[in-house]
N, C-alpha and C positions, 0 to 999 in steps of 0.2 A: 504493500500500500504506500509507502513511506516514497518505494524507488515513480511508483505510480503519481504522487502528488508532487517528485520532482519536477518530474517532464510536463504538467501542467504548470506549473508555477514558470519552468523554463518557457516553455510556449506563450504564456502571459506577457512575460516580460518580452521577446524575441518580438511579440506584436502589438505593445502598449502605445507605440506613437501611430500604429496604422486604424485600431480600434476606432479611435476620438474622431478619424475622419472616414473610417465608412458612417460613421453613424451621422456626419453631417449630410454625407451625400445621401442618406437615408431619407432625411428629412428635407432634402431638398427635391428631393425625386418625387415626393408622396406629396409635399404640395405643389410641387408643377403638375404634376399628373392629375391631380381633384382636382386644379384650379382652369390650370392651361387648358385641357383636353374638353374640358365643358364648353369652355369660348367659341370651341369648334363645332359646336351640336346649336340647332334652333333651338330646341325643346328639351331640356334633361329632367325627365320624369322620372318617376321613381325606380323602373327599371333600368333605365337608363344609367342614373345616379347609385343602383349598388353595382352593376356592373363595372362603373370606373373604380366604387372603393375596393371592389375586391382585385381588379384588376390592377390594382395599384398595389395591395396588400401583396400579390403574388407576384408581381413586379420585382419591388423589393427584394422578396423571397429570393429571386429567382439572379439580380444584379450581385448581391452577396456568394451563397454559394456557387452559384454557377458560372459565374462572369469574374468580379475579383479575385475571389478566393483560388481560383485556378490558375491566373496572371501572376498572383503572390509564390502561390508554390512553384511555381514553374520557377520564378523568379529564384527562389531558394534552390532549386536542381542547378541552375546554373552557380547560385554563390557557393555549390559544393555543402551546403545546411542538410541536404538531403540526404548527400553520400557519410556525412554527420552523424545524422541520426541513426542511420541502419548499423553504424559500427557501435554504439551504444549498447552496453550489456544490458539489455533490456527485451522483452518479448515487444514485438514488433508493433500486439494491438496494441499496447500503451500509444507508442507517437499516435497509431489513427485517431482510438480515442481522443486522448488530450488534444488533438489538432480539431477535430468534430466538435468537442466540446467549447473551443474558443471562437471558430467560426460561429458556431451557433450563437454565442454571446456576444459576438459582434454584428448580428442580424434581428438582435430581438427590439436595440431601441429603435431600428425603424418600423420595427410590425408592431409597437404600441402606439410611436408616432402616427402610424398607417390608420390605424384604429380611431385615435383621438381627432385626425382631420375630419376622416369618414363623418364621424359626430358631428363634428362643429358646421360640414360643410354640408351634407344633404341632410343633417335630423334624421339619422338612421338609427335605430334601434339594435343592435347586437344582441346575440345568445350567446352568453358565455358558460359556456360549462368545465369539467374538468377534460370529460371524454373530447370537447371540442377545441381545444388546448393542445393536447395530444396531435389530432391529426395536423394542427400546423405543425408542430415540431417534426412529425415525421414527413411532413411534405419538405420540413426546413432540412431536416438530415438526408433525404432524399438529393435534393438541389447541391448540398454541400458533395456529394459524394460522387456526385456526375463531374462537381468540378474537380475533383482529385483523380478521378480518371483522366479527366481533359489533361491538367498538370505531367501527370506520371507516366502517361503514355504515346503523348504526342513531342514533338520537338517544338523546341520555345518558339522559333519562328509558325508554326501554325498556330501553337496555341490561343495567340491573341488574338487570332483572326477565329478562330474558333469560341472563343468566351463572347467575342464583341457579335458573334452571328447568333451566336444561343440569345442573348440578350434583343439584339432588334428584332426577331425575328419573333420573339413572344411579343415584345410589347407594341408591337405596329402589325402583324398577319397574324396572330394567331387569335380564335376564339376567348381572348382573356378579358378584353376592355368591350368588347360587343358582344352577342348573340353567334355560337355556330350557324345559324341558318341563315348568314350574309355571305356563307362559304358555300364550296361547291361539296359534296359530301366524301371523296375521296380525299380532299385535303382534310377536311376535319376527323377522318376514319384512321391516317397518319399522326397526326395528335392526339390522337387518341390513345395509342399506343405509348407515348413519351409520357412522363409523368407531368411533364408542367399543366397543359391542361385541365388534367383530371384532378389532380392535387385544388387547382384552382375551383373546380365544378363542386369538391368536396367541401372549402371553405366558403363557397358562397351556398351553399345549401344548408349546413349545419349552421351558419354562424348568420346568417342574411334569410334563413327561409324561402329560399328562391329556387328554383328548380328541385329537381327531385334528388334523393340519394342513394347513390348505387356502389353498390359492395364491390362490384368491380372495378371501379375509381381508384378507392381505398387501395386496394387489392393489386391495384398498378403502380402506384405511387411506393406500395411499400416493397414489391418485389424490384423492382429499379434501386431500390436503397438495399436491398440486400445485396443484391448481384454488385453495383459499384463499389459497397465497401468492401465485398469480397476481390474485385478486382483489387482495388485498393491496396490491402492487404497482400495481395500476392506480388505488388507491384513493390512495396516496402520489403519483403522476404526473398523476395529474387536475388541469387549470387550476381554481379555485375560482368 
C-alpha cells in the first residue's frame, strides 16, 4: 500500500502545474459551449438546451481523457518518464492506476463546472444519485483509457493528430450536442459502437430524463474501458 500511495503522490506532484490549467480550460470550454453554441440556434428549447448541457458535460469528459491526457503521456514516452516508470520495482497496475486516478481528478472540476452552468444557464433540473455518479466516472475512466492507448501505442507525431480528431470530431459531427436523427443512420450505427456516444446517451438519460436507457450503452462504455486498460497495461508490461 505504502509503495502504492508512492506512485500516487509521485504522479500528483509530476502533474501539479498541469492540473490548475486543464481545469481552466474546463471551464472555459463549458461556458463557451452553453453560451456560444446557443447564439447559433433560433430557438433553444428545452431539448435543445439539455442537449448542449450534456453535450458539453461529455465534451469535457471527452477533451481531458481522451485528447490531453494522451498528448501529456505521449509527451512523457518521449521525456523517457515512461521508460521510468516501467523500470520501477513496482507491479505495473500501480503506474495505471495512480495515473487513472489523477487524470480523473483533473476532469472532475470541469464536470461540476459543467453541471453548475447547465443550472444557471437553461434552469435545468438534474438527478443526482449515487448509481448516476458512477456511470460518469466510468464513462470518465473509459475516455481516460482510450487516451492511454492513443499515448502508448501510436508514435508522438500521430498522436496529436489523433487526440485533436477524437476531440473535433465529437464535438462538431457526432450525435453529442444534437439529436442522432440529423444523421444518416450508418454514421450514427459507427458511434455507436465507440463509447463517447453512448456514454453521453447514458448521462443524458439518467441524469437529464431525456431519452431512454439502454443497458447496452452502459454495456459499451464499460467494455471499451476494460479492453483499453487492459491494453494499457500490457503496453506498460511489455519488454522494450
Amino acid at each position: 500500500m505504502n509503495r502504492f500511495l508512492g506512485v500516487v503522490h509521485w504522479s500528483l506532484i509530476r502533474h501539479k502545474y498541469i492540473l490548475p490549467t486543464f481545469t481552466i480550460i474546463q471551464i472555459v470550454l463549458a461556458i463557451a459551449m452553453m453560451f456560444g453554441l446557443a447564439l447559433l440556434m433560433d430557438n433553444v428549447d428545452e431539448t435543445a438546451s439539455i442537449y448542449l448541457a450534456t453535450g458539453t458535460i461529455a465534451v469535457g469528459i471527452i477533451a481531458v481523457g481522451s485528447s490531453l491526457c494522451a498528448q501529456v503521456v505521449s509527451e512523457s514516452k518521449h521525456n523517457g518518464i515512461f521508460n521510468y516508470q516501467r523500470s520501477l520495482p513496482i507491479p505495473r497496475s500501480y503506474i495505471l492506476i495512480a495515473d487513472t486516478l489523477i487524470w480523473g481528478l483533473a476532469a472532475l472540476p470541469g464536470i461540476v463546472v459543467s453541471f453548475i452552468v447547465a443550472v444557471l444557464r437553461f434552469d435545468l433540473s438534474i438527478n443526482i444519485t449515487f448509481g448516476n455518479m458512477f456511470t460518469i466516472l466510468l464513462f470518465l475512466f473509459a475516455t481516460i483509457s482510450v487516451g492511454f492507448v492513443i499515448a502508448y501505442f501510436l508514435q508522438p507525431s500521430a498522436v496529436s493528430i489523433v487526440a485533436q480528431l477524437v476531440l473535433i470530431t465529437n464535438l462538431l459531427f457526432s450525435p453529442i450536442t444534437f439529436p442522432a436523427s440529423r444523421l444518416p443512420e450508418w454514421i450514427v450505427s459507427i458511434y455507436n459502437v465507440l463509447p463517447f456516444v453512448p456514454g453521453t446517451n447514458v448521462i443524458r438519460a439518467l441524469l437529464f430524463n431525456v431519452g431512454n436507457f439502454y443497458v447496452r450503452d452502459l454495456l459499451t462504455v464499460a467494455i471499451w474501458c476494460v479492453i483499453c486498460l487492459s491494453l494499457s497495461l500490457f503496453a506498460l508490461s511489455r519488454r522494450s
